[in-house]
C-alpha positions as CSV (number, residue, x, y, z in Angstrom):
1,X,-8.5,-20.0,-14.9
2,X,-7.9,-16.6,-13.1
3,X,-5.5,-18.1,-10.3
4,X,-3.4,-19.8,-13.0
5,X,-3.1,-16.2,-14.7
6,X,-2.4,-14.8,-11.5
7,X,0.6,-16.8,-10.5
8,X,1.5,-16.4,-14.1
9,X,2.0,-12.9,-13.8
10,X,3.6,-12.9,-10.6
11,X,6.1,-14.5,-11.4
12,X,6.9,-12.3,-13.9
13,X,6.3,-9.4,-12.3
14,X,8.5,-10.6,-9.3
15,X,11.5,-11.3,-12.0
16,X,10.9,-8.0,-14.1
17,X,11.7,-6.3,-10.7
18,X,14.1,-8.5,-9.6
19,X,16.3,-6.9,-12.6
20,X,15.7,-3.7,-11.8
21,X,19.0,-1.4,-10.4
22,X,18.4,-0.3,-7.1
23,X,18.9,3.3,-8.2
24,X,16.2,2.8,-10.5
25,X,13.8,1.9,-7.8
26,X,14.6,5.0,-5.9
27,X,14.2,7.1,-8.4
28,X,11.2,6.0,-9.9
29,X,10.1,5.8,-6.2
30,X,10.6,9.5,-5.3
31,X,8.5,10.3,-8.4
32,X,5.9,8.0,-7.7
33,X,5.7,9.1,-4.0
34,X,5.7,13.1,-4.9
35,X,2.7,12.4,-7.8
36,X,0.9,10.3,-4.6
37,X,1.4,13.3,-2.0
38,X,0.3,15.8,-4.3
39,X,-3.4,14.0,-4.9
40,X,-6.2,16.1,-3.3
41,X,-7.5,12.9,-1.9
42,X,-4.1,12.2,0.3
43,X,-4.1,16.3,0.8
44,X,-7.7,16.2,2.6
45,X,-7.0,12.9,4.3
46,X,-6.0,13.1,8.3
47,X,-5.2,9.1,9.2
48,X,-2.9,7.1,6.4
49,X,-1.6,4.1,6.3
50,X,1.2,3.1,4.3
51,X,2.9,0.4,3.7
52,X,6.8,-0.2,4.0
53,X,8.4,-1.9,1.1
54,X,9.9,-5.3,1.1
55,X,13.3,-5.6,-1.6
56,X,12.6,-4.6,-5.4
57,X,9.0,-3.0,-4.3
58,X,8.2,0.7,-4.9
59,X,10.0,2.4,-1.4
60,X,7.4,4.5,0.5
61,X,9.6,6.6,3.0
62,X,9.5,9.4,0.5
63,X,5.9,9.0,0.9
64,X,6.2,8.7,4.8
65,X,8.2,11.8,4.9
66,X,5.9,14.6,3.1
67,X,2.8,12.5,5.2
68,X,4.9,13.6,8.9
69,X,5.5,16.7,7.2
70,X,2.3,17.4,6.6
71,X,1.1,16.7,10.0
72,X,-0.8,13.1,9.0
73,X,-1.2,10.6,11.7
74,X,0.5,7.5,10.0
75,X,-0.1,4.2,10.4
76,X,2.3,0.9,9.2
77,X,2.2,-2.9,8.9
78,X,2.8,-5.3,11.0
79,X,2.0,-9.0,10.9
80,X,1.8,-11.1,13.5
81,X,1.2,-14.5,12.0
82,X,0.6,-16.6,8.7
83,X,-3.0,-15.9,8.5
84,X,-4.6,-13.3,6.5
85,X,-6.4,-11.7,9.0
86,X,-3.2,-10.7,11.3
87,X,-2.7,-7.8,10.3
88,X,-2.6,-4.5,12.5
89,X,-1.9,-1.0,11.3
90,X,-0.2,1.1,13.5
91,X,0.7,4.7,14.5
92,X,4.0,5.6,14.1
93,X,4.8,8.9,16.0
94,X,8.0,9.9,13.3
95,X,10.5,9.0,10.7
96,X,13.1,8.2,13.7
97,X,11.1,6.0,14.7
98,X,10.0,4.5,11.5
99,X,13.8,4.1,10.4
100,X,14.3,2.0,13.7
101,X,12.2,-0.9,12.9
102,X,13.9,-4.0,12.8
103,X,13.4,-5.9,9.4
104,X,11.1,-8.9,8.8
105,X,11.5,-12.0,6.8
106,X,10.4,-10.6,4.3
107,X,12.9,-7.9,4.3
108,X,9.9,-5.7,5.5
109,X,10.9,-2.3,8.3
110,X,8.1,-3.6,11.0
111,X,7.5,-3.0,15.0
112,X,8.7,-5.4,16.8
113,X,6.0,-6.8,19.6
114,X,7.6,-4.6,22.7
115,X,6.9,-1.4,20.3
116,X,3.6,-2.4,19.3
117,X,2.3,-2.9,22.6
118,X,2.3,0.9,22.9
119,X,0.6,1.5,19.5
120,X,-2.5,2.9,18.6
121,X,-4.1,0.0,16.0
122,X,-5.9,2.2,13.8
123,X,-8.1,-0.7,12.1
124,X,-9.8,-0.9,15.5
125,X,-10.1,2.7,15.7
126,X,-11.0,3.1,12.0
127,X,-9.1,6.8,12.1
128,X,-7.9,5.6,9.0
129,X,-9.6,7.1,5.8
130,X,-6.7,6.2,3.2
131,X,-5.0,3.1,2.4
132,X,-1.4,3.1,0.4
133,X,-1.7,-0.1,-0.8
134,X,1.3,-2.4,-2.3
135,X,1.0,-4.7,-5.6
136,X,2.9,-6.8,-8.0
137,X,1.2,-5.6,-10.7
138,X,-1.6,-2.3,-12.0
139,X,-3.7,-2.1,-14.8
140,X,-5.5,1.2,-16.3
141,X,-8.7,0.1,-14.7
142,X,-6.9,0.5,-11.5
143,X,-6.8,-3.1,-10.9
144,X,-4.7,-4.7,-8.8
145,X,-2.4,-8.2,-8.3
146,X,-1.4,-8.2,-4.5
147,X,0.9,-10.8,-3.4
148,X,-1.7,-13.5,-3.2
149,X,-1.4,-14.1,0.7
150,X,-4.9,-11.5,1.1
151,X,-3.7,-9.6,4.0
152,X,-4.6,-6.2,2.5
153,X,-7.6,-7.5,0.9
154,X,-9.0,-8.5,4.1
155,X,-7.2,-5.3,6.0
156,X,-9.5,-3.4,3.4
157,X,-12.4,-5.6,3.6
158,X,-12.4,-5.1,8.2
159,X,-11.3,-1.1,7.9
160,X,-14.5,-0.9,5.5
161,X,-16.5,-2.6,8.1
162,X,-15.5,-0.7,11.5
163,X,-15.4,2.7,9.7
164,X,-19.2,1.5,8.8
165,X,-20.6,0.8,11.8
166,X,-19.0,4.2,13.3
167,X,-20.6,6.0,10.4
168,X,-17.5,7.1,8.6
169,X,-17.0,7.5,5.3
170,X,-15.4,4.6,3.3
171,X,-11.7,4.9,2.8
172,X,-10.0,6.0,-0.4
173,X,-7.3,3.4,-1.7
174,X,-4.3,4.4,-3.7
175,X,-2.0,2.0,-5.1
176,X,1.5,3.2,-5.4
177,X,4.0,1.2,-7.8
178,X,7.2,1.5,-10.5
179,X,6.4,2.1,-14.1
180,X,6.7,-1.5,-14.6
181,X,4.0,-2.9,-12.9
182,X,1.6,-1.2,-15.2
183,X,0.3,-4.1,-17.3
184,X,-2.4,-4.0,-20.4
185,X,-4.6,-5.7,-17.4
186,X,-4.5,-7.4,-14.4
187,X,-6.5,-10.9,-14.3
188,X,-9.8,-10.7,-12.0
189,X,-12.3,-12.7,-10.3
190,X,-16.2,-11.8,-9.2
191,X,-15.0,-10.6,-5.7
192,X,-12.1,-8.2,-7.0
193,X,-12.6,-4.4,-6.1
194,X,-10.2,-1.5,-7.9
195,X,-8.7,1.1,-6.3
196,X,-9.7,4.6,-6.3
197,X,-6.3,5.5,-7.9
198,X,-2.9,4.2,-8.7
199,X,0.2,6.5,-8.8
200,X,3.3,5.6,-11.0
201,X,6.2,7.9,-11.4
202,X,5.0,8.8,-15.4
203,X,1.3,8.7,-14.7
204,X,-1.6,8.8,-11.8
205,X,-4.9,6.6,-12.7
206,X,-8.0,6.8,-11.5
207,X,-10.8,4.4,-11.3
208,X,-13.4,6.3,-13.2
209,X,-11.6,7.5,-16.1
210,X,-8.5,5.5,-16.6
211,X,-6.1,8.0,-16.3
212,X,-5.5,11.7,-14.9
């Protein structure tokens, strides 16, 4: 049964990086960040959201920085409840500001209610036209393992639908990850979409060949 495999994996995943050294996240990281901000899709892209890592997940500030750089608007997290569909992506003006978010549960940097009051939701604007998305585990197909709570799969599933109906053109999704989320492959159901591309510190895949 797919769910059984996917919990399966999880929880090895979640323990494989677990055991990782902290400087071995932020190296591998850096690396996976530069290969992500050097692909000609995040290049041409003007709107971005990223997400900010929780403990033991590939760290996206690297990312973050060269996006500011770069002159990107940039859009983050935040979740305002338990349910799937309750979560906004918003502008954040700079890395200052970006380094002063308090921390979730989760042990996730997010705006806190007062701050996101005065921030542009891009899912109800749809200027977003890329997606950095976080997993527990890739495959080569570009397949991914989220968390299993859905949020970005239904964040994905909404941006689709507003950029839609204002005649945009879909976004491109690029999953960003540690060398050791890369698995031989990734259980999946009916309703499970790849991403466009995945970027690891050793390699960057892409949906229609595999690898690059």
């Amino acid at each position: 049964m797919v769910s059984l495999e996917k919990a399966a994996l999880r929880k090895t995943m979640r323990a494989t990086l677990k055991a990782l050294p902290g400087a071995v996240i932020a190296a591998s990281s850096s690396a996976a960040c530069r290969r992500a901000s050097s692909l000609e899709a995040v290049q041409r892209a003007s709107g971005v959201s990223v997400y900010l890592a929780m403990p033991h997940e590939c760290d996206t500030m690297p990312l973050c920085d060269a996006l500011f750089r770069d002159g990107k608007a940039v859009y983050v997290p935040r979740v305002d409840g338990g349910g799937r569909h309750e979560m906004r992506m918003l502008r954040v003006d700079s890395m200052a500001q970006l380094s002063g978010f308090p921390k979730s549960r989760w042990g996730i940097p997010e705006p806190t209610v007062e701050q996101a009051a005065r921030m542009e939701d891009g899912l109800e604007s749809g200027a977003i036209d890329l997606v950095i998305v976080p997993a527990v585990a890739f495959d080569a197909r570009c397949q991914r393992l989220g968390q299993g709570r859905g949020y970005y799969d239904t964040f994905l599933e909404r941006l689709a639908t507003t950029r839609r109906a204002k005649d945009l053109p879909q976004p491109v999704t690029v999953g960003l990850g540690l060398q050791e989320q890369l698995v031989p492959r990734v259980p999946t159901a009916e309703h499970d979409q790849p991403l466009d591309y995945v970027s690891l510190p050793g390699a960057l895949l892409e949906a229609t060949s595999g690898s690059a």
